[in-house]
C-alpha positions in Angstrom: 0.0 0.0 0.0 2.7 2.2 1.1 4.6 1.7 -2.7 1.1 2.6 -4.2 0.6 6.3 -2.3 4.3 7.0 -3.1 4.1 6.3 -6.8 0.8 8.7 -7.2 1.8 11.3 -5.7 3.7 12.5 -8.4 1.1 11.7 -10.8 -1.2 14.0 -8.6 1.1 16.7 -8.4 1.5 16.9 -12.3 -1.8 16.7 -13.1 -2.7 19.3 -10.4 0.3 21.4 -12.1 -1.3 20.6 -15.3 -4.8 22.1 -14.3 -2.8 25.3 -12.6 -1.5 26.4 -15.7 -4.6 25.3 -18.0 -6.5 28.0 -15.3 -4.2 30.6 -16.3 -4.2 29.9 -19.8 -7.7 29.9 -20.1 -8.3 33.5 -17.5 -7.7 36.3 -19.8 -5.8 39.4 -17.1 -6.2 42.6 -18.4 -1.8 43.8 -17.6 -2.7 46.4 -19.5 -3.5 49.7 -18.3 -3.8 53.8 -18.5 -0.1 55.1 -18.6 -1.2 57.9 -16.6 -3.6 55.7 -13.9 -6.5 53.8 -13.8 -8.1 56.2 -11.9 -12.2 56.4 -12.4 -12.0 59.7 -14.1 -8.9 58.2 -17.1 -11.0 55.0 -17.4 -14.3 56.4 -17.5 -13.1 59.0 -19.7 -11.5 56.2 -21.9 -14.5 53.6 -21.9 -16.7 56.8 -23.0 -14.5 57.9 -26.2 -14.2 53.7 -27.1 -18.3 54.0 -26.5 -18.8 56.7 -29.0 -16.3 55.3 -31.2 -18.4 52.1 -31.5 -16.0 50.2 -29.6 -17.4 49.8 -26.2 -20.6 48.7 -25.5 -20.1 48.0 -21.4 -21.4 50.7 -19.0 -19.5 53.4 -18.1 -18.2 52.1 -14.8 -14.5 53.5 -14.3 -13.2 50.1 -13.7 -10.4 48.6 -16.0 -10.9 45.2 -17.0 -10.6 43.0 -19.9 -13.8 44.4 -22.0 -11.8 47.8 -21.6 -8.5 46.5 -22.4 -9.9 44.5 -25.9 -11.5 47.8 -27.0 -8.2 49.5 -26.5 -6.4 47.0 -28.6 -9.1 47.0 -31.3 -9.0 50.5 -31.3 -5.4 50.9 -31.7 -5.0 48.2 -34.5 -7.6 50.2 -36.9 -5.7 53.4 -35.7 -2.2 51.9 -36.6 -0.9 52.0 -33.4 0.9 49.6 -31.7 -1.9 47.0 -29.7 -0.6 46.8 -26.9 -3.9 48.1 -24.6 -1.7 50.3 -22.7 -3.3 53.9 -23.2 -0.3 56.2 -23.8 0.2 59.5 -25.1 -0.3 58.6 -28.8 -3.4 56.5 -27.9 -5.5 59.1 -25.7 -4.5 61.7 -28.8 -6.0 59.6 -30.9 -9.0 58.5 -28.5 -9.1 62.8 -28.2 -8.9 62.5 -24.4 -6.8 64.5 -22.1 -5.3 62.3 -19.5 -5.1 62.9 -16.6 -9.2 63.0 -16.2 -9.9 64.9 -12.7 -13.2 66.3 -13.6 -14.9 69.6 -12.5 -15.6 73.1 -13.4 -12.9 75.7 -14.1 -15.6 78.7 -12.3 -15.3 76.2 -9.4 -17.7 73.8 -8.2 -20.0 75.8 -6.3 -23.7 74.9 -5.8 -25.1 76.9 -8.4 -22.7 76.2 -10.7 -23.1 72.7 -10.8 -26.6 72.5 -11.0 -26.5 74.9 -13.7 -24.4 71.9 -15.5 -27.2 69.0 -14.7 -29.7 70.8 -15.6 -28.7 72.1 -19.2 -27.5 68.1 -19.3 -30.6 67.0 -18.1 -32.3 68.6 -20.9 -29.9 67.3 -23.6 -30.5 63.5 -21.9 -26.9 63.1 -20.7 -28.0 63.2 -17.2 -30.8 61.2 -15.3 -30.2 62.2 -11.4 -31.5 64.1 -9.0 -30.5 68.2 -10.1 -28.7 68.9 -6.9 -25.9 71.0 -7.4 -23.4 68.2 -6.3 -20.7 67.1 -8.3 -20.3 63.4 -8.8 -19.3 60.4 -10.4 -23.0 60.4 -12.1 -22.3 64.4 -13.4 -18.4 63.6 -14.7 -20.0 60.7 -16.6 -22.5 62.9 -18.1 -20.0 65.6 -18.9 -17.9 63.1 -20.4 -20.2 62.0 -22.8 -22.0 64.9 -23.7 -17.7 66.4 -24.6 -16.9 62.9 -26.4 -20.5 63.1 -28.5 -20.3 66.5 -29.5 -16.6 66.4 -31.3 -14.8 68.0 -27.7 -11.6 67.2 -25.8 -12.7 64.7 -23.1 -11.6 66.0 -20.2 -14.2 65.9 -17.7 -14.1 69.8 -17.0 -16.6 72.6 -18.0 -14.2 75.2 -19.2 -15.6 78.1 -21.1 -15.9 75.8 -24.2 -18.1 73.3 -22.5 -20.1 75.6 -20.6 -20.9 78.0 -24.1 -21.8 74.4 -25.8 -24.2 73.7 -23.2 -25.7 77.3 -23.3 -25.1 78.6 -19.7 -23.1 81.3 -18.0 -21.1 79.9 -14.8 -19.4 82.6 -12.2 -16.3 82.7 -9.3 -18.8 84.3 -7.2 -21.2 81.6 -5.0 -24.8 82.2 -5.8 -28.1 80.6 -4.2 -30.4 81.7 -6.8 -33.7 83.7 -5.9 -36.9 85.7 -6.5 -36.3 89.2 -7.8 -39.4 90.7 -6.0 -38.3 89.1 -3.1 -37.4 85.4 -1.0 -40.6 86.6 1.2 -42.6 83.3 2.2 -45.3 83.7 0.3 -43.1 84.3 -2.5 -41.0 81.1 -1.8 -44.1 79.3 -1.2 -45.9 80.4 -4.6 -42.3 79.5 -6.2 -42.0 75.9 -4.5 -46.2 75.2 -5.1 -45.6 75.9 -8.7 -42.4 73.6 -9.5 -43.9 70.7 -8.0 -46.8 70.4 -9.3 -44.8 70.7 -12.5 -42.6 67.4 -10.9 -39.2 70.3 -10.3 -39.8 70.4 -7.0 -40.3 67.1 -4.7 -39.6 68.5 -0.9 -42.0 70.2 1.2 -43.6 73.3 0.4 -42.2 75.7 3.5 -42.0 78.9 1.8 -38.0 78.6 2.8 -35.2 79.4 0.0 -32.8 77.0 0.1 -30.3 74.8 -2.3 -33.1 72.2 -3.5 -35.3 75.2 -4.4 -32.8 76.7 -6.6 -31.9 73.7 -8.2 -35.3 72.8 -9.4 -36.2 76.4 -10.6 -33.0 75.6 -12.6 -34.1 72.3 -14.5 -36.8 74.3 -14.9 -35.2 77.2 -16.3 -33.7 74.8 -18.6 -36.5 72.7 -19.9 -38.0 75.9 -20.7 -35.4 77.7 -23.0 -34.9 80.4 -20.0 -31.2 81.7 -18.5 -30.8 78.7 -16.3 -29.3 81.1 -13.3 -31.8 80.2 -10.3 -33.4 82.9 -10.1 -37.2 83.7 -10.6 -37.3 86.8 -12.7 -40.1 88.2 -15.1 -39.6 85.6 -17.6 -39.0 82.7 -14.9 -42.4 84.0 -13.2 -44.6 84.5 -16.4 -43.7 80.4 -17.6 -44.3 79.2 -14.0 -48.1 81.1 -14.4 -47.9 83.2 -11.1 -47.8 86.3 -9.8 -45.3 87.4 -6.7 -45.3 90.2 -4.6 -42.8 93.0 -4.6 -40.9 95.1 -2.4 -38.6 92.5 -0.7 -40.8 92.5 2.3 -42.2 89.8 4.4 -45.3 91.8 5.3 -46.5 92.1 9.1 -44.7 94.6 11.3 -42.2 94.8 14.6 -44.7 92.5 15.7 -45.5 88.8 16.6 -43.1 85.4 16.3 -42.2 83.7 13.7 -41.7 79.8 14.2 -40.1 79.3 17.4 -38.5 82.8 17.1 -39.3 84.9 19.7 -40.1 88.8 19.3 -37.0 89.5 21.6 -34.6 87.5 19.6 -36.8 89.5 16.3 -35.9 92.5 17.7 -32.2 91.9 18.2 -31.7 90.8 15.1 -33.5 94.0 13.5 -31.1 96.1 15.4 -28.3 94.4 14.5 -29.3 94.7 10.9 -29.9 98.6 11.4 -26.9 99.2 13.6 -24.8 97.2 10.8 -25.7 97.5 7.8 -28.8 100.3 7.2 -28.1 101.9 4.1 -26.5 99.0 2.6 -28.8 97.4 -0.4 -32.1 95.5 0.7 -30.3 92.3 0.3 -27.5 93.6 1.6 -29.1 93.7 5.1 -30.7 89.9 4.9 -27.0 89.3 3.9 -26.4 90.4 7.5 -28.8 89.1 9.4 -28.2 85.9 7.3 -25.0 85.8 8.5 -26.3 86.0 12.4 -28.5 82.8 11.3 -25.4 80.5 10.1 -23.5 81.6 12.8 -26.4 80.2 15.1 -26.1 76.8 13.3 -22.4 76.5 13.1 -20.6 74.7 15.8 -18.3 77.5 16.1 -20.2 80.1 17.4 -23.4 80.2 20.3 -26.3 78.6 19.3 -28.4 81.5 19.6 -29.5 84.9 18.5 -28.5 86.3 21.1 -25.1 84.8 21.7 -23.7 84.9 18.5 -24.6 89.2 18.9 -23.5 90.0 21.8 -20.6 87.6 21.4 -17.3 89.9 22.6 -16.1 92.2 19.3 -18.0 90.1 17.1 -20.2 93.3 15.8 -19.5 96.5 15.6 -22.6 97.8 16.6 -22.6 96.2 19.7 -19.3 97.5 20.7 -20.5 101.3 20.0 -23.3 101.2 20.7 -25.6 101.5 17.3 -27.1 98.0 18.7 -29.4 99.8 21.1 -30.9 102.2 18.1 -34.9 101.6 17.4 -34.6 99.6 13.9 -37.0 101.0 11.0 -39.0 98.7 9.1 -36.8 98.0 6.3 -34.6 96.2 9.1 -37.7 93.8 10.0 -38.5 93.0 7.0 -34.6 92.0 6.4 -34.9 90.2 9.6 -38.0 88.3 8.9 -36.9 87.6 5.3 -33.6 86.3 6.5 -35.8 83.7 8.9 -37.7 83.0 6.0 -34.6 81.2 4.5 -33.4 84.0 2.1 -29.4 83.8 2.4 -27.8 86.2 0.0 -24.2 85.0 0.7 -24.8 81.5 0.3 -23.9 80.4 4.0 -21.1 82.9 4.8 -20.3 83.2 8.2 -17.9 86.5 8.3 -18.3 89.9 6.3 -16.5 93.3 6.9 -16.2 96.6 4.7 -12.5 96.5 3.1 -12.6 100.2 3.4 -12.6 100.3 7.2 -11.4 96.8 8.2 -8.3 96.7 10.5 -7.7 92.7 11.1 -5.0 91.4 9.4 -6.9 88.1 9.9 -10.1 89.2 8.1 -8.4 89.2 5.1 -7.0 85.5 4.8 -11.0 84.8 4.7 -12.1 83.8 1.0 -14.4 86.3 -0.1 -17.1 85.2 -1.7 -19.7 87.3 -2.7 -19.7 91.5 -2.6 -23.2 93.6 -1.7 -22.7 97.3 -1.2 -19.8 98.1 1.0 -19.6 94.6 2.1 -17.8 91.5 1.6 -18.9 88.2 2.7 -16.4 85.4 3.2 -16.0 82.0 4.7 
């Protein structure tokens, strides 16, 4: 018995060698890659080209493999390049795609901006999401094929080609849209009532401006032939079939509560609108009392009206005194307005006028949008 097990062995160990190596044989491994990284970005980019080339017929999933790698090498045989499925510099000329792929938007990728982008590709078919103003791997994909399919570098990035191509006008500045004749809540609410029962809009009707709001009078904006910029104009008004008050004001008086705002903490926010900023543009002073409203939510600062005020030389009106002035109504209906949701700056949390500011350390904040005298930064 003994003799037996020692002559099979090796007759098992070949065969099992034998197997081992037909395995290999018969596993195709794609070696071959993107000089410049398989990132998601270079393959995605790639698999997208090879797609609109009539080469690729996957999805668009960013991952190398070996349905990538044999549409490289059929690529580069009817291109007389060498096929060896290794894009290099003299494949992704040929393929038209600028590697490395990162993706983005030269303006920067601010809310408004890239909502702006999913909607106008939204209404081309290139993108099926949510319009949400956040950049993803579904918005690079859509960006990459609406470039590849409309005879563009692929690149991934809305430069000013891209962006004049799609029809829309992007900016440095952050923006959060709104309503020309006012973010009062009625306004808001007539806005928001309108765009979903068009199917823009799918949160809650609350009459507050925020992010999802702009985004969906964007798509609309877009579907509709209008400037996609977020914000509800004439023209944007007229298509939606309302009417909106004007005069910026949230109606009512010095009076009452809003929410779970008391008329104390109303009143100090009016004054610190009037001792800041009275004379400043309308939005101007919402900026401001916007301002005391993300400071309130931010872990940084107090979690209240009154703390984030009266918190030691973080206004100047509180430090000379201006605080303690009677506010006109103008600085209510800033106040209220601000409450409302209406944020001009987009979720700043610092502004100061560069004419008058002393800190060195206010000016290592990023500045990002200017009303009147004032800049707002983060």
């Amino acid at each position: 018995m003994t003799k037996i097990i020692k002559r099979t062995m090796p007759i098992l160990t070949a065969v099992t060698l034998l197997l081992t190596v037909m395995a290999l044989a018969l596993t195709p491994v794609a070696f071959a890659d993107i000089v410049k990284g398989n990132t998601y970005a270079n393959v995605a980019a790639v698999q997208t080209r090879l797609a609109t080339l009539g080469y690729y017929r996957s999805a668009i999933d960013g991952i190398w493999g070996n349905g990538t790698l044999s549409a490289v090498k059929r690529f580069q045989a009817d291109s007389g390049l060498v096929a060896d499925g290794d894009v290099g510099g003299a494949t992704a000329r040929a393929l038209k795609v600028s590697l490395p792929v990162t993706g983005g938007i030269t303006y920067s990728k601010t809310d408004a901006n890239v909502a702006a982008v999913q909607a106008r590709l939204k209404t081309y078919g290139y993108y099926s999401s949510t319009v949400d103003g956040a950049w993803g791997k579904g918005t690079l994909r859509a960006v990459l094929k609406y470039q590849s399919e409309n005879g563009m570098t692929v690149d991934g990035m809305v430069g000013p080609g891209t962006s004049g191509k799609l029809g829309i006008t992007l900016s440095t500045a952050a923006r959060s849209g709104g309503i020309n004749k006012g973010k009062t809540y009625e306004n808001v609410k007539a806005v928001q009532t309108a765009l979903k029962s068009r199917g823009y809009y799918t949160s809650t009707v609350d009459g507050a401006w925020g992010k999802r709001t702009m985004c969906a009078v964007m798509s609309f904006q877009s579907d509709n032939g209008l400037t996609v910029d977020g914000v509800v104009g004439s023209a944007t008004e007229r298509k939606l079939g309302i009417t909106l008050g004007s005069g910026g004001s949230s109606g009512g008086s010095g009076s009452g509560s809003i929410g779970n705002i008391s008329q104390a903490d109303l009143d100090l926010l009016a004054r610190c609108v009037y001792g800041e900023s009275r004379g400043e543009p309308y939005n101007g002073q919402v900026a401001v009392a916007a301002v005391v409203l993300n400071r309130v939510k931010s872990s940084k600062f107090p979690n209240t009206i009154y703390g984030v005020i009266y918190q030691k030389n973080a206004f100047t009106a509180v430090n000379d005194g201006q605080i303690n002035l009677t506010p006109n109504q103008t600085a209510y209906n800033a106040a209220r307005d601000a409450l409302g949701g209406w944020d001009p700056t987009g979720g700043c949390l610092y502004y100061y006028n560069p004419a008058t500011a002393t800190s060195s350390w206010i000016w290592t904040l990023t500045v990002h949008i200017r009303i009147g005298r004032h800049n707002f930064a983060l």
